[in-house]
Residue, then its C-alpha position, 0 to 999 in steps of 0.5 A: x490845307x492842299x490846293x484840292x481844300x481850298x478850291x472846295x472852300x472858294x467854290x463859286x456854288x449858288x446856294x445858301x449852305x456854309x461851308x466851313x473848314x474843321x480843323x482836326x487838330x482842335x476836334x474834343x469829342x462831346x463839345x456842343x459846337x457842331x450842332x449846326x454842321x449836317x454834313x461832312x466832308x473828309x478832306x483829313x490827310x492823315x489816314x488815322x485822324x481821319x478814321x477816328x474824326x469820321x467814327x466821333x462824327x457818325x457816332x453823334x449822327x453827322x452824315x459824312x462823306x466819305x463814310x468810316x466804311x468806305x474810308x477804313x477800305x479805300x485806305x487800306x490797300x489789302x482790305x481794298x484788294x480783298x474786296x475786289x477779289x470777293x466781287x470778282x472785279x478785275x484788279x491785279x494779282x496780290x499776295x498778302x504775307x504776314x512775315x519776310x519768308x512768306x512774303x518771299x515766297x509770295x514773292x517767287x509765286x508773283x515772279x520777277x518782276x513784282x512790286x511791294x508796297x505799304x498797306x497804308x500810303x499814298x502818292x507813290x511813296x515807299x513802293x519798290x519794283x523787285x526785278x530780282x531775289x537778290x533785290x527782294x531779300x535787300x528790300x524784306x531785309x530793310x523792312x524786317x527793321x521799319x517799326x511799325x505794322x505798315x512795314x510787317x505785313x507784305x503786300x506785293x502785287x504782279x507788275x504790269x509793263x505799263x504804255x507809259x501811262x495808267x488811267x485815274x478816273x474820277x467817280x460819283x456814287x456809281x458815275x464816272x464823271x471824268x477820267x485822265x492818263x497819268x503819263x510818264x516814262x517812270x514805272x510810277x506814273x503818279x502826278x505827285x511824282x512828276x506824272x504828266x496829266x492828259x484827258x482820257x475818254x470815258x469809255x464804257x469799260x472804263x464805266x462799267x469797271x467803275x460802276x462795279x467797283x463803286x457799288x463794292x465799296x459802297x458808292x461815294x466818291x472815289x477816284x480809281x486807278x486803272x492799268x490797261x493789260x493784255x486782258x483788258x483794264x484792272x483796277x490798280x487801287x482805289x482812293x476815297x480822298x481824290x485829289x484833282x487840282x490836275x484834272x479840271x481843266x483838262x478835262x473840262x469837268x468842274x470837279x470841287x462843285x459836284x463834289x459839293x452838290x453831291x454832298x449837299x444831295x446826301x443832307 
């Protein structure tokens, strides 16, 4: 378990209700033992896992937090890039191709310099800045030889020069209970990747930005990305795992416990 599950386990929460750690790794679907469980709450790590446990659990009529839907888009960046478009929700050019010479064509349109990330994935891990064609043909090149789908369908996205930041704010159902910079003098300003978290205000675009891609997804819980441009914010990507051990006391907002009450709210 990371930091994020334990704190949610040890929560000081003045209230009756158990909260028990499931295991994923022992889950056999049509045992009888969780007949006394009435909520879920998907902390799973692994993408998979946590796709097929939340199908098993709402199969046998287990509310779960977040949902299969909203989780199969949250964590898929080209589902989650071809809703906000649908909804007309500000978020950043993408182009999504489907082999190495339209990606490089994706890739020409974006220009120079773009970013190509996986499909699935997190924490900053297997994305690249391409400043170049050279670079570009390098990097299609060496994914042309990952195995696997997360390597051969591109999604490559305009780069924004960031002012050494970039915004995660932090969303119930269509609330933004609390927001933070993510800053570094690295283009990858995530907190996994050394990025020095700050307390950022909660201002009405940051609100409304949210709100809007809150009710897209499906509410839940979310943290949202954002990137400040020349046109005012965009959503970056959206996250339907938020981790927040960073947060807290920066922000002075008790996150694990609302994430509690929230589900709590949902039996």
């Amino acid at each position: 378990m990371r930091k994020e599950e334990k704190m949610l386990l040890d929560c000081d929460f003045d209230n009756e209700a158990k909260i028990v750690h499931v295991d994923t790794r022992k889950i056999i679907s049509g045992k009888k033992e969780y007949s006394d469980i009435d909520i879920i709450l998907d902390r799973e790590v692994s993408h998979t896992l946590s796709l097929y446990a939340l199908k098993y659990f709402e199969s046998i009529n287990k509310k779960t937090i977040n949902n299969y839907k909203i989780a199969s888009i949250c964590g898929d960046k080209i589902y989650t890039s071809l809703l906000l478009k649908k909804n007309n929700i500000a978020n950043l050019k993408t182009l999504i191709a489907f082999s190495a010479q339209s990606a490089r064509d994706a890739i020409t349109e974006i220009g120079f310099p773009c970013v190509i990330k996986p499909p699935v994935g997190s924490w900053g891990r297997m994305i690249a800045k391409i400043n170049d064609m050279d670079a570009a043909e390098a990097i299609l090149e060496h994914k042309s030889f990952i195995p696997g789908n997360n390597h051969s369908i591109f999604y490559i996205q305009e780069y924004v020069e960031k002012p050494g930041r970039d915004i995660r704010a932090f969303a119930i159902e269509e609330t933004t209970i609390c927001a933070i910079y993510r800053n570094s003098d690295h283009w990858i300003t995530n907190t996994s990747r050394g990025g020095n978290a700050t307390n950022c205000q909660v201002t009405g675009e940051i609100q409304d930005l949210c709100s809007k891609a809150s009710n897209a997804i499906g509410k839940g819980l979310l943290a949202i990305d954002l990137i400040e441009t020349d046109d005012g914010l965009k959503i970056v990507e959206l996250n339907h795992k938020m981790e927040f051990r960073n947060s807290i006391d920066i922000t002075g907002v008790n996150i694990p416990r609302l994430t509690l009450e929230y589900a709590l709210g949902q039996s």
